[in-house]
Backbone bond lengths (Angstrom), bond angles and torsions (degrees), N, CA, C in turn:
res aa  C-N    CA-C-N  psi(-1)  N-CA   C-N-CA  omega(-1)  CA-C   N-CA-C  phi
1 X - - - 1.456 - - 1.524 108.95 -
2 X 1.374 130.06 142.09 1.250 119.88 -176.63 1.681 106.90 -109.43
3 X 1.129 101.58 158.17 1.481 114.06 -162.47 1.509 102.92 -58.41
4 X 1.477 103.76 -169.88 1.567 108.88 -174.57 1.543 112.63 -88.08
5 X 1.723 122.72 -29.21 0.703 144.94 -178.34 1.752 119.11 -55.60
6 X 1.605 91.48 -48.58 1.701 132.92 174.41 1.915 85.63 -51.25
7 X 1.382 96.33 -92.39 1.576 100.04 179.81 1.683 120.78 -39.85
8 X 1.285 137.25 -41.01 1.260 126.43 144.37 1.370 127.56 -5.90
9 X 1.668 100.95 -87.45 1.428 127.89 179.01 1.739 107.93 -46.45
10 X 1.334 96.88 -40.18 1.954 97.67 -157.15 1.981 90.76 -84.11
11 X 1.475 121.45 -13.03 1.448 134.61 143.56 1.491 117.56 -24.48
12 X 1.528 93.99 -78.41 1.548 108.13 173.27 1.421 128.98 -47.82
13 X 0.995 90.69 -56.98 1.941 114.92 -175.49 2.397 90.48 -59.34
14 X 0.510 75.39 3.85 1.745 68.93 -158.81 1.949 91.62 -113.56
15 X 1.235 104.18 -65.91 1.539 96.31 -161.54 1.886 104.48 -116.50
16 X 1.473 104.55 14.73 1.779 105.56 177.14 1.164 113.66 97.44
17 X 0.806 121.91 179.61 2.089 149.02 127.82 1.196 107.30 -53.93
18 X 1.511 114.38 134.86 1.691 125.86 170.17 1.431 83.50 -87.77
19 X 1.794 91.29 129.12 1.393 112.03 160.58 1.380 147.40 -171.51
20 X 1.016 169.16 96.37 1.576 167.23 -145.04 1.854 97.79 -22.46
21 X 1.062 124.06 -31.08 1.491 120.71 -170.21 1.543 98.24 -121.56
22 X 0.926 128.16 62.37 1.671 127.78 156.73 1.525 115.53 -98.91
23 X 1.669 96.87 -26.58 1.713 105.53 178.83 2.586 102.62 -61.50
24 X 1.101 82.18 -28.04 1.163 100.99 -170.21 2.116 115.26 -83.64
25 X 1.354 91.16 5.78 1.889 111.21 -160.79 1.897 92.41 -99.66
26 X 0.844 133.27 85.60 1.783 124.26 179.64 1.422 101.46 -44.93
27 X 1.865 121.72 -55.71 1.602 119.14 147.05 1.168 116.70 10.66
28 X 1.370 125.65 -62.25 1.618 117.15 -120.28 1.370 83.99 -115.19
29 X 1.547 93.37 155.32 2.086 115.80 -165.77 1.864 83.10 -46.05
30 X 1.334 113.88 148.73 1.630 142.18 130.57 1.360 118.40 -30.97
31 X 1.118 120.96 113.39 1.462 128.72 162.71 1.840 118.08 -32.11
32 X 1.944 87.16 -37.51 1.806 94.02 178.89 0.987 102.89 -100.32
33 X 1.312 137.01 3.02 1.493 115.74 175.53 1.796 102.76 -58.67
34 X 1.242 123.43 -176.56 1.276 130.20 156.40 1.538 112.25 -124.63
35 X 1.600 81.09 142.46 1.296 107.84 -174.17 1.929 116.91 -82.25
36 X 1.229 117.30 123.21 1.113 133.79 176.82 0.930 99.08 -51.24
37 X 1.613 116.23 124.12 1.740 138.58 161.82 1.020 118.30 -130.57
38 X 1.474 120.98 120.03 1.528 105.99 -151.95 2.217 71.84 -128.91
39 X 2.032 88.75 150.40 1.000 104.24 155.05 1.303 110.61 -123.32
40 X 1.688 115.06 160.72 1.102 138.00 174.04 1.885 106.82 -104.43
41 X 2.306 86.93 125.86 1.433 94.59 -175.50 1.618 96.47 -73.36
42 X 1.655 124.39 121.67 1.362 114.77 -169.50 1.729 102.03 -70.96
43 X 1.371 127.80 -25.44 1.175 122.65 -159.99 1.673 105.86 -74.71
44 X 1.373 109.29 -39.58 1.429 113.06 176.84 1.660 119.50 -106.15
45 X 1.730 114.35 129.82 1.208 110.68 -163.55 1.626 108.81 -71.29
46 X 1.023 135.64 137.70 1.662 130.87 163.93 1.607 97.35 79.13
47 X 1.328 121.60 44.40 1.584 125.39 145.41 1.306 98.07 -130.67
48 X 1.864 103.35 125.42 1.397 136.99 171.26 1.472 98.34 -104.06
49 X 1.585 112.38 153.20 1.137 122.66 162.65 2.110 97.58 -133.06
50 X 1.232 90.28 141.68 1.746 89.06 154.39 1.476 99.94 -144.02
51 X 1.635 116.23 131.24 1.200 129.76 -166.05 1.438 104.97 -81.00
52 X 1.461 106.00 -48.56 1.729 103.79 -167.54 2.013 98.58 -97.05
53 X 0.798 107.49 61.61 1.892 104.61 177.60 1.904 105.99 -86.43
54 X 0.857 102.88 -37.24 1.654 98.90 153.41 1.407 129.36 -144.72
55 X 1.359 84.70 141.24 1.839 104.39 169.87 1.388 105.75 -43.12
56 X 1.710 101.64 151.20 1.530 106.89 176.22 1.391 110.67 -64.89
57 X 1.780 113.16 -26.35 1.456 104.79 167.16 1.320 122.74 -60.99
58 X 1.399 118.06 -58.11 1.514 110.75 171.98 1.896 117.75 -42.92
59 X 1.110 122.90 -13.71 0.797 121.98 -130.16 2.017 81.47 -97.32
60 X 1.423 86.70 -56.96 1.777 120.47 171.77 1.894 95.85 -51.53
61 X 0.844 118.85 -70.14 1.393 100.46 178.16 1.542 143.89 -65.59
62 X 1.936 94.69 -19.70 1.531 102.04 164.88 1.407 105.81 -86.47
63 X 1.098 138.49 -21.51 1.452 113.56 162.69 1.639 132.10 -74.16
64 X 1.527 105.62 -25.20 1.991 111.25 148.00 0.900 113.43 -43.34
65 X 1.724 148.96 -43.42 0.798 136.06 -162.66 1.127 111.03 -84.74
66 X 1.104 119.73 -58.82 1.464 138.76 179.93 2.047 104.39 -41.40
67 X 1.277 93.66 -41.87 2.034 87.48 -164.46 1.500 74.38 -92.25
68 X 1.723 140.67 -9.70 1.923 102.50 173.48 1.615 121.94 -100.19
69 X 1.480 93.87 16.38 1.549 114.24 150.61 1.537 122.61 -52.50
70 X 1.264 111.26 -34.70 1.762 130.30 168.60 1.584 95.42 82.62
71 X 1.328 118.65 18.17 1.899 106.22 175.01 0.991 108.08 -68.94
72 X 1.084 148.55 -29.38 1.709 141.93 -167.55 1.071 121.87 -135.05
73 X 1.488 122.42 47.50 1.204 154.35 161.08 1.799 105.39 -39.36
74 X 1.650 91.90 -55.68 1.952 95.41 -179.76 1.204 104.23 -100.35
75 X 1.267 119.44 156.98 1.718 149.57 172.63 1.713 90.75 -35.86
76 X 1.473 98.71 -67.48 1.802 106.37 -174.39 1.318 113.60 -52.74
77 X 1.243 132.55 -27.82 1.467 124.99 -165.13 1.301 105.99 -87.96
78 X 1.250 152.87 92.31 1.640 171.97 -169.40 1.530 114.38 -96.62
79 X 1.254 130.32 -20.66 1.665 142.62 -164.88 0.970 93.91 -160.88
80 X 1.917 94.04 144.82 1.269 116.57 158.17 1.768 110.15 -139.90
81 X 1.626 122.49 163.56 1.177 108.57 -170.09 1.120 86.85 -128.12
82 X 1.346 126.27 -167.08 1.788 144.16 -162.27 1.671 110.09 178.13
83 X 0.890 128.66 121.36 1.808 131.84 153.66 1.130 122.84 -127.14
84 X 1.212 118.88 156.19 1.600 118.53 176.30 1.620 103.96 82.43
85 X 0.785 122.53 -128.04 1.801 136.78 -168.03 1.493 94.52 -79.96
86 X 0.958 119.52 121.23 1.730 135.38 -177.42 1.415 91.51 -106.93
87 X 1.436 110.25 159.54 1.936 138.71 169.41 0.715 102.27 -38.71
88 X 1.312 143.26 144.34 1.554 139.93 154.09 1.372 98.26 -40.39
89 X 1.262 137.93 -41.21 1.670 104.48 -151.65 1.745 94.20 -117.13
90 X 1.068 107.11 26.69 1.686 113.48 141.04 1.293 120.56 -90.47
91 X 1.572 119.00 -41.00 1.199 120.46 163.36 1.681 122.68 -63.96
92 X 1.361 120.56 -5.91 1.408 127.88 -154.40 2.036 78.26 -112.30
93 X 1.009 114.94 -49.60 1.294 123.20 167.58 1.500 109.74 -46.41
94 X 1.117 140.10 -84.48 1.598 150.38 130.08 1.943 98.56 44.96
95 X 1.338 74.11 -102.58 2.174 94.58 154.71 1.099 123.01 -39.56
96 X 0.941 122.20 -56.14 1.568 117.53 -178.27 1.921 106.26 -61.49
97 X 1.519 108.20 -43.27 1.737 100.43 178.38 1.370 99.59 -46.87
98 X 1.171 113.19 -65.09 1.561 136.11 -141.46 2.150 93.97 -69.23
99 X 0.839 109.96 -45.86 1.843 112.57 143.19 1.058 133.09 -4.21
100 X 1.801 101.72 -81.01 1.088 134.41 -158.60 1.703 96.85 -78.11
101 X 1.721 106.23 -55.21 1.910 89.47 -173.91 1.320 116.84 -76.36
102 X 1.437 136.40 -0.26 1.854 139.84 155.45 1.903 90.42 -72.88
103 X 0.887 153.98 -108.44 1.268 174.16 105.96 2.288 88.19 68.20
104 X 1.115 108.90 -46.36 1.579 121.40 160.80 1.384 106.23 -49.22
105 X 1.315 116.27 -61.19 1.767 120.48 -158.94 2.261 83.05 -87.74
106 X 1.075 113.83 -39.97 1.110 92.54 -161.44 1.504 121.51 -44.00
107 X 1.398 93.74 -40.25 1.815 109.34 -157.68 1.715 95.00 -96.48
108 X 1.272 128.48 -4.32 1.414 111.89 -169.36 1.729 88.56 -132.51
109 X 1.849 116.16 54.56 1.332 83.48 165.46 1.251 136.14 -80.03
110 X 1.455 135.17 0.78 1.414 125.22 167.18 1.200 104.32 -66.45
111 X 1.627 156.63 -28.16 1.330 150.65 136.41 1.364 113.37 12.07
112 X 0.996 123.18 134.65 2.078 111.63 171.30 1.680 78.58 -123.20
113 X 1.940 89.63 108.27 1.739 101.43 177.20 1.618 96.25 -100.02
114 X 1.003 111.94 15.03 2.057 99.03 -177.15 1.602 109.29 -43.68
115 X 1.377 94.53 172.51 1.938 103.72 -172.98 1.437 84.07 -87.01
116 X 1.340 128.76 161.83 1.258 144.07 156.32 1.323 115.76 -86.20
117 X 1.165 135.60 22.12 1.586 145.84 162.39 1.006 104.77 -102.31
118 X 1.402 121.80 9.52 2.075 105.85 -175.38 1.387 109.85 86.77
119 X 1.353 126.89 -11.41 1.458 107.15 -156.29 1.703 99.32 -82.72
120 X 1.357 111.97 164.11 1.902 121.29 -171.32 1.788 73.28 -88.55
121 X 1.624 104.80 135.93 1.270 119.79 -167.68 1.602 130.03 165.63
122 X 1.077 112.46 125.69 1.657 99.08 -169.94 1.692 106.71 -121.88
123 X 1.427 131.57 25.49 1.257 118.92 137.08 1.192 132.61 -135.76
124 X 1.498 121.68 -172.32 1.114 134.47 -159.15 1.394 129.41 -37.88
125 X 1.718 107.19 -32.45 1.347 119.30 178.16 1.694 100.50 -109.55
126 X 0.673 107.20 172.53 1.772 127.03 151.59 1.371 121.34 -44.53
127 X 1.541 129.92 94.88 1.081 109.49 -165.74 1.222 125.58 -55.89
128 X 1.667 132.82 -19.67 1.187 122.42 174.96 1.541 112.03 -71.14
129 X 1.125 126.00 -1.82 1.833 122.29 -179.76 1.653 92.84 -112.94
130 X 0.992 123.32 -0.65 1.820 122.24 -179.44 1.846 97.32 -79.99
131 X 1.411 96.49 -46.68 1.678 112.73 -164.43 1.308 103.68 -75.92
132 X 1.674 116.54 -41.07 1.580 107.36 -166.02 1.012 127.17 -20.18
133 X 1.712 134.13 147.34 1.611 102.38 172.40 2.150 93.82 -129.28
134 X 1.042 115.70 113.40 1.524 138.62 27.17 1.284 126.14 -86.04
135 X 1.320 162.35 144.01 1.364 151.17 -147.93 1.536 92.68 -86.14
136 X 1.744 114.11 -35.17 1.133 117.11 -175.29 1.800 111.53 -152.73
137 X 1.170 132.05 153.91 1.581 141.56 -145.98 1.473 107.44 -151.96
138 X 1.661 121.61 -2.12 1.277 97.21 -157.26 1.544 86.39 -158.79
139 X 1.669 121.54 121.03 1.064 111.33 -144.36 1.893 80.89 -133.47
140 X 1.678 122.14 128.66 1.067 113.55 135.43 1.857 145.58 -159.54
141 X 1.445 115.26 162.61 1.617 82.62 -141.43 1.725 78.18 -124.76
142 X 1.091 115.76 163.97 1.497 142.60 -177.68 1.659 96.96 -151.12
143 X 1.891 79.22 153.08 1.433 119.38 -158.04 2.017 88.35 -116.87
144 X 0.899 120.54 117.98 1.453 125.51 169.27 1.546 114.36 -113.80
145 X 1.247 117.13 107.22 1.654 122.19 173.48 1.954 95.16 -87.40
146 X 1.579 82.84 164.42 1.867 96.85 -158.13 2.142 88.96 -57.09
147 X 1.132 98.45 145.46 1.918 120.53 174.79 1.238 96.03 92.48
148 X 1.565 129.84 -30.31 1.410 110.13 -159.72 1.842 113.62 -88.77
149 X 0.935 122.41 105.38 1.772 119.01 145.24 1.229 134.90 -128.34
150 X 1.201 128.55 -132.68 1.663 113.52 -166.30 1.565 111.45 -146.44
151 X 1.206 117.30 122.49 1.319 131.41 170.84 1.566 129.53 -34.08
152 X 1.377 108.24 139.98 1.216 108.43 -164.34 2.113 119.11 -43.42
153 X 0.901 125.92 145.07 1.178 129.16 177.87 1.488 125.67 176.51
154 X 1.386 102.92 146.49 1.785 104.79 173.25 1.125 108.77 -87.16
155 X 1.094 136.80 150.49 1.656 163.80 155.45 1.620 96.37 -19.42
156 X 1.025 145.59 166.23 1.281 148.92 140.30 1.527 117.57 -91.87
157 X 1.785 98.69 146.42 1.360 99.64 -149.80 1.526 107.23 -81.35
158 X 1.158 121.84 14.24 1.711 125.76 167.43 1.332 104.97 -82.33
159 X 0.957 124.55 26.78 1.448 139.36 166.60 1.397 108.13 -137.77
160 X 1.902 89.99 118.44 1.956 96.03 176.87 1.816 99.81 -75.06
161 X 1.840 95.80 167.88 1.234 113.45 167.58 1.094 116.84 -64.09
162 X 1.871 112.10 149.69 1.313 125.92 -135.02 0.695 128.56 87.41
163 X 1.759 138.26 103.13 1.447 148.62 160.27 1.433 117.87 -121.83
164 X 1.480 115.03 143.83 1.196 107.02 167.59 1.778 119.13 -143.03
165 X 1.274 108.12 154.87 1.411 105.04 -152.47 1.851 114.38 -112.35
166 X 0.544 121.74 -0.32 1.777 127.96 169.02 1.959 103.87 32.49
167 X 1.140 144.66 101.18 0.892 132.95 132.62 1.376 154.65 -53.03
168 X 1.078 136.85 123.27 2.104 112.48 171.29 1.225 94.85 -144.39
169 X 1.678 99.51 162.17 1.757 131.64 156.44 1.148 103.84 93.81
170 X 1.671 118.25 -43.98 1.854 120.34 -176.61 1.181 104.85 -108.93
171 X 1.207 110.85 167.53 1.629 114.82 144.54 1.581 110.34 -93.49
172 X 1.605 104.29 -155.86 2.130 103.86 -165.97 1.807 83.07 155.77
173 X 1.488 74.81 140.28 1.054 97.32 156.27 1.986 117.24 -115.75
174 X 1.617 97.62 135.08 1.584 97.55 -171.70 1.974 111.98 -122.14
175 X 1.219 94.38 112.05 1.351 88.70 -167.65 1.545 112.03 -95.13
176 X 1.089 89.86 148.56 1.696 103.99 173.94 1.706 121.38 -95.90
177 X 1.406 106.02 162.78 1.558 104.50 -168.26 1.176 131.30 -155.09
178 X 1.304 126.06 75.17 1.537 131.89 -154.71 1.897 121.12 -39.18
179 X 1.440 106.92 106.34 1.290 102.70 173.16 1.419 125.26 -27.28
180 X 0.974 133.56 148.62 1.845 111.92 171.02 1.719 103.58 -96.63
181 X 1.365 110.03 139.66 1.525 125.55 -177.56 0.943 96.34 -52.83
182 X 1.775 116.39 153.34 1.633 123.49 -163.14 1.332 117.69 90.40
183 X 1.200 123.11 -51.81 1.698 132.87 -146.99 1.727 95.27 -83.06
184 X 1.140 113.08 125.80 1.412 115.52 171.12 1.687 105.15 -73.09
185 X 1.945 101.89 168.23 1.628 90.86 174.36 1.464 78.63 -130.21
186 X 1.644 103.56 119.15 1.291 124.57 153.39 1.504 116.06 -103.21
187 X 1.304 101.38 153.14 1.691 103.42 163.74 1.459 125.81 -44.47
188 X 1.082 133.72 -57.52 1.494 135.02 175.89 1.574 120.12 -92.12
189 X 1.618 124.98 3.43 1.293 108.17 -148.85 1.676 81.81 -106.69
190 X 1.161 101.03 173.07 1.969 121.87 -168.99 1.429 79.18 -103.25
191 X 1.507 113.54 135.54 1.651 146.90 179.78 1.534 100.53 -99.62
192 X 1.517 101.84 114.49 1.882 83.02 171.48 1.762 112.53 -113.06
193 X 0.948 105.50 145.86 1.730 121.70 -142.30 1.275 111.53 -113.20
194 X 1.575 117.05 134.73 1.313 99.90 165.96 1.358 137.76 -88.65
195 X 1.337 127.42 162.46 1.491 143.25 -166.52 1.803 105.13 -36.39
196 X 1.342 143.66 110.34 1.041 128.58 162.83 1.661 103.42 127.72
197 X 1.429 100.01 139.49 1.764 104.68 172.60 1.029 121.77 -135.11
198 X 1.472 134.39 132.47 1.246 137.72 163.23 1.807 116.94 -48.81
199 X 1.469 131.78 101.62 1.637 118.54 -167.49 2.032 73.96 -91.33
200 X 1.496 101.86 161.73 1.241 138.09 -167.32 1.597 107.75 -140.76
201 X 1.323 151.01 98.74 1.042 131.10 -175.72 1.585 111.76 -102.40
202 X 1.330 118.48 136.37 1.408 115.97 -154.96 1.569 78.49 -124.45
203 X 1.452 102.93 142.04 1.559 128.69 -171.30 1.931 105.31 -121.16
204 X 1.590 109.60 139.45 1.381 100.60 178.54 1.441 111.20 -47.30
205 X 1.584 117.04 143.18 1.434 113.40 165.72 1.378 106.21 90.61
206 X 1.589 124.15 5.59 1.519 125.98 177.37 1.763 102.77 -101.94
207 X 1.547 107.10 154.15 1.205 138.38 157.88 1.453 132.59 -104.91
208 X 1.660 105.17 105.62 1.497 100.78 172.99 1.630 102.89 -109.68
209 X 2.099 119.63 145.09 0.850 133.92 -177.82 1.435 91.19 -116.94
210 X 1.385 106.78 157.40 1.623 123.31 173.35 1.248 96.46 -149.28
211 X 1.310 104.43 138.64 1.436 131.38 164.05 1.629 126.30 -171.31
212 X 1.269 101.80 168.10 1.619 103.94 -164.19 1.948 113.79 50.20
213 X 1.344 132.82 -145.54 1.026 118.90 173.89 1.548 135.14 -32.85
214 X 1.144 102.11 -58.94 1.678 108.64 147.58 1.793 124.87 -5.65
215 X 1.072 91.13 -58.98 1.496 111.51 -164.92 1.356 122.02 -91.20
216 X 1.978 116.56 -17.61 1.046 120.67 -175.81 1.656 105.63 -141.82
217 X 1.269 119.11 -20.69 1.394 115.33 -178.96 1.489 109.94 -91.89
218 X 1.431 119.65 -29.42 1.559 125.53 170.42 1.216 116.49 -79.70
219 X 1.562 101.60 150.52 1.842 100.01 167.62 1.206 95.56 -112.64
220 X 1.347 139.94 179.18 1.632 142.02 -145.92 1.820 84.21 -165.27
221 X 1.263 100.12 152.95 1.770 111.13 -179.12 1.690 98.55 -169.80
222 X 0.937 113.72 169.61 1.764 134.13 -163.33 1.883 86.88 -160.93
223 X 1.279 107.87 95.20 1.848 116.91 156.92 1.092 104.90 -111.57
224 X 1.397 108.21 121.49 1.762 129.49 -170.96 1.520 112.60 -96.85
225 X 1.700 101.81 -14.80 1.511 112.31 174.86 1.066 126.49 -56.71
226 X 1.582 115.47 119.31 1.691 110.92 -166.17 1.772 100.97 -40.93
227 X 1.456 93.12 157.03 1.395 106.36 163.55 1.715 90.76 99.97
228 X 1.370 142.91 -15.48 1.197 123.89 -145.29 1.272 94.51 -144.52
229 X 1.398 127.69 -1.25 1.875 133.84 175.96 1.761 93.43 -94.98
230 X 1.450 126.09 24.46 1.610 105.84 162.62 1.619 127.94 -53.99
231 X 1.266 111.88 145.13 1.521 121.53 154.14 1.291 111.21 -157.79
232 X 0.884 107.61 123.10 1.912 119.03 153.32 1.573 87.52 100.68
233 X 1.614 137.65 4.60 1.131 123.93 -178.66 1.613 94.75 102.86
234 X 1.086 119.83 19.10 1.811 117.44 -176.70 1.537 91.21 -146.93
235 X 1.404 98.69 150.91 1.676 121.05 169.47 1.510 98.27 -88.15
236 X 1.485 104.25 144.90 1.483 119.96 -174.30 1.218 102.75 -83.14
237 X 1.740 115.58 129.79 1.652 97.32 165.94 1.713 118.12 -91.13
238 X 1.462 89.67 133.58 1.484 88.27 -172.35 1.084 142.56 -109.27
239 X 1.849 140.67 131.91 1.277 123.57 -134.72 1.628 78.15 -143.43
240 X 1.181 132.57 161.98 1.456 156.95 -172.63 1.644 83.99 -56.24
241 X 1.890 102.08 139.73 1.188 129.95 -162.58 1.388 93.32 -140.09
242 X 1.573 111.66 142.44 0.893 104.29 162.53 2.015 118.50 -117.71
243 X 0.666 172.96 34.24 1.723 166.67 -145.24 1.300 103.39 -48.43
244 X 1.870 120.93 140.13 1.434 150.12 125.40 1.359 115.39 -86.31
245 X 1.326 92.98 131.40 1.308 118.45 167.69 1.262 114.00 -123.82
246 X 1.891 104.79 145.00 1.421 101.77 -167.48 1.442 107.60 -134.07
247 X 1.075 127.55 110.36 1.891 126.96 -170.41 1.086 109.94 -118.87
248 X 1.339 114.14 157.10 1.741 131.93 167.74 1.835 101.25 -84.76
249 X 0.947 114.87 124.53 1.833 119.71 141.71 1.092 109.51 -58.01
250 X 2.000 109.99 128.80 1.677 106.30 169.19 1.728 107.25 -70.72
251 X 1.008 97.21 145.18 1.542 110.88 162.20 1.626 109.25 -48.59
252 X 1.447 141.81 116.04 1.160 156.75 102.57 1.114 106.70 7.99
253 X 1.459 137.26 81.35 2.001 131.43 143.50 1.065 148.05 -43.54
């Protein structure tokens, strides 16, 4: 974990010097960039959302990259995975999260961003999973045509805490679903759940983080089946989605 001092400095290096001449810094963030606003799902501890985390430009160029990867060249090919040394602009992605939740606490300090584990800490994640280095190792992205998403489930636990979820092209609604107390979380075993879901609506160009409860007491699902893409009192219309996901590998003992 690096000191406070460390985080200070890596402050600077990221968003400047406060000053009368920053308008004057070519450096310094864009007036149009957008600014990271992250809400907190209050019902579940350690799920962040930030809606605007990229520009529609970023948005347009992280998906070039992604389709000149050549994974989904055929109809059949829907996923792809990655470990170890990720794309440059997964890793450029990487940075940019890790950005976005300092750049979160920066601009909203009346915010109380503490970790919800107790830890002494002022962002979004845990500072020891903020610092990790690689922040992230384990890269994978799916192609969703309109009906198709994925059934409720937790992460598997060969993956440390900390997740993060990158959306584009659609919107979705992704609901969450409280494990029921008792129920272990194994890799293969069926979670039985209680009555009721948190819906989450994730917008192109949004970021969801999970951690701590988040990450292990919820199961998460995307049902594309009419009747089940509501928001605002309207069914979503739905057009091919794509999601990144970005995880740590646990360390091997």
């Amino acid at each position: 974990m690096l000191k406070m001092e460390n985080h200070c400095e890596l402050l600077r290096e990221v968003f400047g010097e406060s000053s009368d001449s920053e308008d004057d810094d070519p450096q310094h963030k864009q007036i149009g960039d957008p600014i990271p606003s992250w809400e907190q799902i209050k019902e579940i501890n350690g799920l962040w959302l930030c809606r605007d985390f990229l520009s529609p430009q970023h948005q347009s160029s992280l998906i070039s990259a992604v389709l000149n990867e050549g994974w989904f060249t055929e109809d059949s090919h829907n996923q792809a995975m990655r470990f170890g040394d990720l794309p440059a602009w997964a890793t450029e992605l990487s940075n940019s999260i890790r950005e976005a939740v300092l750049l979160g606490h920066h601009v909203s300090k009346s915010t109380d961003l503490a970790t919800s584990n107790g830890a002494t800490g002022d962002c979004l994640l845990p500072l020891n999973l903020l610092w990790r280095e690689p922040l992230f190792d384990q890269l994978i992205v799916n192609v969703y045509h309109p009906g198709e998403g994925i059934c409720a489930h937790v992460d598997l636990m060969r993956f440390e805490d900390g997740i993060a979820i990158v959306s584009l092209e659609s919107s979705c609604v992704m609901h969450f679903t409280r494990v029921e107390a008792g129920s272990n979380i194994v890799e293969q075993g069926e979670l039985h759940l209680r009555v009721g879901k948190i819906p989450v609506h994730l917008t192109p160009g949004s970021l969801v983080l999970m951690s701590g409860e988040a990450r292990y007491l919820w199961k998460h699902e995307i049902n594309r089946n009419p009747g089940f893409q509501m928001w605002g009192g309207q069914e979503l219309i739905q057009e091919k989605r794509i999601s990144i996901t970005l995880r740590k590998l646990r360390q091997v003992e």
